[in-house]
C-alpha positions in Angstrom: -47.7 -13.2 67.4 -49.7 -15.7 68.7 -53.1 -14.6 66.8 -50.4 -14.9 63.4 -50.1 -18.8 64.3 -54.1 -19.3 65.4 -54.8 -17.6 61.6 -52.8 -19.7 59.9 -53.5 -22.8 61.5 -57.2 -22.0 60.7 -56.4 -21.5 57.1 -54.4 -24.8 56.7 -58.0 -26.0 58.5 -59.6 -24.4 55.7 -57.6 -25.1 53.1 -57.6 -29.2 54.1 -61.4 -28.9 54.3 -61.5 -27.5 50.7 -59.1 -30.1 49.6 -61.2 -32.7 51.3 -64.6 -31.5 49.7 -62.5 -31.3 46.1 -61.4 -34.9 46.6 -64.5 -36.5 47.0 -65.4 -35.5 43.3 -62.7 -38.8 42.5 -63.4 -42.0 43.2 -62.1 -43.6 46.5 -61.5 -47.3 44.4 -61.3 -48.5 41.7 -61.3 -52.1 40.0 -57.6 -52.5 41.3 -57.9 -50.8 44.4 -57.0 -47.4 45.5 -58.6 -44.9 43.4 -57.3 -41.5 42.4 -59.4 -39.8 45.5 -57.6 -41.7 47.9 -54.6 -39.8 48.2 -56.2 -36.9 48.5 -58.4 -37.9 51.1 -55.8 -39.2 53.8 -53.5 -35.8 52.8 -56.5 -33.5 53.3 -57.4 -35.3 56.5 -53.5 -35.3 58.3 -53.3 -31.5 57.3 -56.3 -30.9 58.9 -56.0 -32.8 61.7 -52.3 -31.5 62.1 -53.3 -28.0 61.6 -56.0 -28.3 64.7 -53.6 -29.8 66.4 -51.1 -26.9 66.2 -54.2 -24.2 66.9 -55.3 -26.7 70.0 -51.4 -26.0 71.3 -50.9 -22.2 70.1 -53.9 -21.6 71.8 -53.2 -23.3 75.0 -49.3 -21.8 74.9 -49.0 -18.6 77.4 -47.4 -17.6 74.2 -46.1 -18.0 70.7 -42.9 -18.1 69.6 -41.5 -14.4 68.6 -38.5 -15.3 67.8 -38.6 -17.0 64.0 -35.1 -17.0 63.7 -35.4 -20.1 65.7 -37.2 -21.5 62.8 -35.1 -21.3 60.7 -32.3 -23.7 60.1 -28.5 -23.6 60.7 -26.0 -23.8 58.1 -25.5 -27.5 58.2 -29.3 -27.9 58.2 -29.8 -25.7 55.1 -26.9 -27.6 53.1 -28.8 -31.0 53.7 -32.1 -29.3 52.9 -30.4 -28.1 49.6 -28.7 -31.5 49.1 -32.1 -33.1 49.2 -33.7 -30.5 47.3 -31.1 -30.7 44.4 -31.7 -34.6 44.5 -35.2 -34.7 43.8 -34.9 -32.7 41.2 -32.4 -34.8 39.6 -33.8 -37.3 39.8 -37.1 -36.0 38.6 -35.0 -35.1 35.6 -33.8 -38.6 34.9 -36.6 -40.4 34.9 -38.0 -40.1 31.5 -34.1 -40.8 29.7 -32.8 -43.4 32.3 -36.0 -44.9 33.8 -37.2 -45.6 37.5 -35.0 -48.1 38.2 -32.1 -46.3 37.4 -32.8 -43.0 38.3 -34.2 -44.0 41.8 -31.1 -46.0 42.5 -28.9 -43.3 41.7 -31.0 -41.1 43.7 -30.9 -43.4 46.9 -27.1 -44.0 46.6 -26.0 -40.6 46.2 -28.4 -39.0 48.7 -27.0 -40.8 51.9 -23.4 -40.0 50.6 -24.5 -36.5 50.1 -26.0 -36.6 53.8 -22.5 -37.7 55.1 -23.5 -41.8 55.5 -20.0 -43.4 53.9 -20.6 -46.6 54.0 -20.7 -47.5 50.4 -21.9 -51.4 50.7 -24.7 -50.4 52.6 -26.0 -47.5 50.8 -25.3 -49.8 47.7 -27.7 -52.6 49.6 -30.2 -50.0 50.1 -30.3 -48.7 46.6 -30.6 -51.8 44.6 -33.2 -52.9 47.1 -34.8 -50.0 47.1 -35.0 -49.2 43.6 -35.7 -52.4 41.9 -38.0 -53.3 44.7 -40.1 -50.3 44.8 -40.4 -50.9 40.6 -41.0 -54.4 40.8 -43.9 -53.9 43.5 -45.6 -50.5 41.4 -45.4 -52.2 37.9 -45.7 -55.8 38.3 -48.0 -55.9 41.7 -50.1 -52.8 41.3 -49.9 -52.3 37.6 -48.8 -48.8 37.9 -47.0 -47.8 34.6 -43.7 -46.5 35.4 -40.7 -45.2 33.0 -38.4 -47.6 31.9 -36.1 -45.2 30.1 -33.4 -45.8 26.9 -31.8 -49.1 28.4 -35.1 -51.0 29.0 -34.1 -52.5 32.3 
């Protein structure tokens, strides 16, 4: 089991370095400063690095873990996997009919109820904030075009 986790490790390795040579064919800037390589440059390095970091600890281990059922998770932890899950794609859904704005504040109310938080002022804080904030700072700050769905807000 523990030559399974060394292989796979080294093929995340792989995989980041291939990611990393593939990313360098963007530019790093641009006039208004990150450029579209820059994502893809930080990404492919953390996998990498993560991915030697997990061969540097299989290989050290006495041994692996055999047991994956360990892995995976119990049924509360699959419910909020599948909460999230579900969420995303919800909101990926409403972006283009109710906007970012909305759909991102829907999506940050809802979640934290969904995760069992029921505190409604706070998640209600956390949403407007969150939502308007994170549009105001893409569209107006960084000039990153963003829906703005049927309402216009």
């Amino acid at each position: 089991m523990k030559r399974a986790w060394q292989i796979t490790c080294l093929a995340f390795a792989g995989l980041a370095i291939f990611w990393l040579v593939l990313s360098f064919g963007y530019p790093y800037k641009d006039r208004l400063g990150p450029g579209p390589g820059f994502f893809p440059v930080w990404l492919s390095l953390i996998t990498g690095a993560l991915a030697l970091a997990l061969l540097i600890q299989t290989t050290r281990a006495k041994s692996a873990p055999t047991d994956l059922t360990a892995l995976m998770p119990e049924r509360e932890g699959a419910m909020r996997i599948l909460i999230i899950l579900v969420s995303l794609v919800g909101c990926t859904a409403l972006l283009d009919p109710l906007g970012f704005r909305i759909s991102l504040f829907l999506f940050l109310f809802f979640l934290p109820f969904g995760l069992g938080m029921r505190t409604w002022w706070v998640m209600l804080i956390f949403a407007v904030a969150g939502s308007f904030g994170i549009f105001h700072a893409f569209y107006y700050w960084l000039k990153t075009p963003l829906p703005i769905g049927v309402f216009g807000i």
